[in-house]
C-alpha positions in Angstrom: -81.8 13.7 55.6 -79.1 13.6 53.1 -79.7 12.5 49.3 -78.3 9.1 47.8 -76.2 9.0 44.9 -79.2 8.5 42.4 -81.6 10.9 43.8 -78.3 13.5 43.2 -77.9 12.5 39.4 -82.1 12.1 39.1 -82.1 15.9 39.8 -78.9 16.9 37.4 -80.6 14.8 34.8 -83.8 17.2 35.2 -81.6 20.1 35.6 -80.1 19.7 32.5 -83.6 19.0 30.6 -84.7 22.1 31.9 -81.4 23.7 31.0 -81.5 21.8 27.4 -85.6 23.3 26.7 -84.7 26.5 27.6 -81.7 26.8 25.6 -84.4 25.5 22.4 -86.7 28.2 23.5 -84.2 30.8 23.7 -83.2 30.1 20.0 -87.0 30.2 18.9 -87.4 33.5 20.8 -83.6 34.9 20.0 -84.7 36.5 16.1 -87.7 38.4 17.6 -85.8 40.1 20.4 -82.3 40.5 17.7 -84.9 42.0 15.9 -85.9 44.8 18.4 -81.7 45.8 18.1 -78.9 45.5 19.6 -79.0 45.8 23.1 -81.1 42.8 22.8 -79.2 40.9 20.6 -76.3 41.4 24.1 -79.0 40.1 26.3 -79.4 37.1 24.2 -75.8 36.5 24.4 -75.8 37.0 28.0 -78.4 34.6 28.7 -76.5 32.3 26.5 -73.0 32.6 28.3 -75.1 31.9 31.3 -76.2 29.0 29.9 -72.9 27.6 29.3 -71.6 28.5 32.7 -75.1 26.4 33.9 -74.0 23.3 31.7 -70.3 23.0 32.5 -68.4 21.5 35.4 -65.2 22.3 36.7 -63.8 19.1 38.5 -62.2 20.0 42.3 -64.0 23.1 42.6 -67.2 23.0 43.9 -66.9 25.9 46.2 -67.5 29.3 46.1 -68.6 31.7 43.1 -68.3 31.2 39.8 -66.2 33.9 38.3 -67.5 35.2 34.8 -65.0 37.7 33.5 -66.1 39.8 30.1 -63.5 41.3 28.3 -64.0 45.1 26.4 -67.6 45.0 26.8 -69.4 48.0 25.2 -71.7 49.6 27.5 -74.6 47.4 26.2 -73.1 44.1 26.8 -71.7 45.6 30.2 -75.4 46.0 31.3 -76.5 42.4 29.6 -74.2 40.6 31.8 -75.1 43.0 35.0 -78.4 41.1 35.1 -76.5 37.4 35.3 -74.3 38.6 38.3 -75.3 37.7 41.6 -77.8 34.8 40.4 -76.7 31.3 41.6 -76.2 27.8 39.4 -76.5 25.0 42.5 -76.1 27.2 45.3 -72.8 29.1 43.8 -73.2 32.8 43.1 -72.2 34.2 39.8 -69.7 37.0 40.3 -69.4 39.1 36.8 -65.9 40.7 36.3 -65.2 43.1 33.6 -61.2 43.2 32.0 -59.7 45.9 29.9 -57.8 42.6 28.8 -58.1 39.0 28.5 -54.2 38.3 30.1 -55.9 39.1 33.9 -58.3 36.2 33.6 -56.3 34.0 36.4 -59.6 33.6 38.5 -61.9 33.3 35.9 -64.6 30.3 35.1 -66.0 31.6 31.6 -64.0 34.2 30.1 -66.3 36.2 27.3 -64.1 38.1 24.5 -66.7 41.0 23.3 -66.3 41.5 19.7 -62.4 40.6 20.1 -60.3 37.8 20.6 -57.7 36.0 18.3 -53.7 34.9 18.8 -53.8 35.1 22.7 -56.8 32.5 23.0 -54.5 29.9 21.8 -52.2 30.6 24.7 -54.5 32.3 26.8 -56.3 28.6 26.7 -52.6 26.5 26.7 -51.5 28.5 29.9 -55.4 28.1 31.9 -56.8 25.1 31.0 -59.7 25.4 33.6 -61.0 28.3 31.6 -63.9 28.1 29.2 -63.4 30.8 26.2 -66.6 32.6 25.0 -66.5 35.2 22.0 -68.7 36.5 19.4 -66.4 37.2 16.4 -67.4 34.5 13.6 -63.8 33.2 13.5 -63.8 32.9 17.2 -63.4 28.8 17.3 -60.9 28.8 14.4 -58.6 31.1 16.7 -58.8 28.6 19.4 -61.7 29.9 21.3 -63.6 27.1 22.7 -67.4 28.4 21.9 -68.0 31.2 19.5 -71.4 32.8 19.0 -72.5 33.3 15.2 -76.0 34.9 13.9 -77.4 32.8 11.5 -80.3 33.7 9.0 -81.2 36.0 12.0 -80.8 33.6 15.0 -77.7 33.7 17.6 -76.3 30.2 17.5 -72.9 28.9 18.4 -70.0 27.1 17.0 -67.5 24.7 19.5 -64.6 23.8 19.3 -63.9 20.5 20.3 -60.6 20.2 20.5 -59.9 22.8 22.6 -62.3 21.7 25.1 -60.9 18.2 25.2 -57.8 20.0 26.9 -60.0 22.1 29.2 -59.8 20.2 32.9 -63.6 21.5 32.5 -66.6 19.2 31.5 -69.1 20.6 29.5 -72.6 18.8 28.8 -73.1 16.6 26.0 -76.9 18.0 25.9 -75.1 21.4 25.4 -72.7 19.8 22.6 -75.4 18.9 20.5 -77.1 22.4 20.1 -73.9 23.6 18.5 -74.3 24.4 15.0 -70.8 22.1 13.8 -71.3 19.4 16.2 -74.0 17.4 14.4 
């Protein structure tokens, strides 16, 4: 029996609730585990980068996995994303690459910048425009990054950067827009 139109965007809509109140909890619950150190602070960020993956849509590709690439990941954030690959956002695996360098990221989704990332965003986002930019430097956004995480009075919180996603051929939620700390 195949689903109608609405019954499709009835269960996106509760998707993206669920999505929206677990991205609130993990802000509640992000200062206790940043406070139990760093590795944590890398899981937090991983679950996070997940999250964006889970609330962005990229149009004439519904098919296959979705490639997250991280670039220089320390051994920490290395194992933090290891425990996103191989789960699934509606029914497409998440494959997790790691790059010496953000140039290779031709089959990426999400590209994450680990403590890095500056003048080759701007082209590296020109030249790809299906590819979502994720970094945790605090002048991430003003570099041309299209999310940056921050850590705010002891939370991890992030910054967007309109602009470049209005290039992006990818659609990320307006639910998702709203938790960003410059987007109110």
């Amino acid at each position: 029996m195949q689903k109608t139109d609405r019954q499709l965007r009835s269960g996106q809509c509760r998707r993206r609730r669920r999505g929206a109140l677990l991205l609130s909890l993990l802000a509640v619950w992000a200062p206790r585990l940043a406070a139990q150190g760093v590795a944590a602070t890398a899981e937090v960020k991983a679950a996070l980068v997940y999250n964006f993956l889970k609330f962005t849509e990229w149009p004439g590709d519904a098919a296959g996995p979705l490639v997250l690439c991280v670039v220089n990941p320390d051994r920490r954030t290395e194992a933090a994303f290891a425990a996103v690959h191989g789960r699934t956002i509606e029914q497409r695996a998440i494959q997790v690459r790691t790059l010496a360098a953000a140039d290779s990221a031709a089959r990426c989704h999400l590209l994450y910048i680990h403590d890095g990332g500056g003048r080759e965003l701007q082209q590296l986002g020109a030249g790809q425009p299906a590819l979502l930019t994720v970094g945790d430097r605090d002048n991430f956004v003003d570099a041309g990054g299209a999310i940056g995480l921050v850590e705010l009075d002891g939370r991890m919180q992030f910054k967007v950067n309109l602009e470049v996603m209005r290039r992006g051929s990818y659609k990320v939620s307006a639910q998702l827009l709203k938790l960003a700390i410059n987007n109110r």
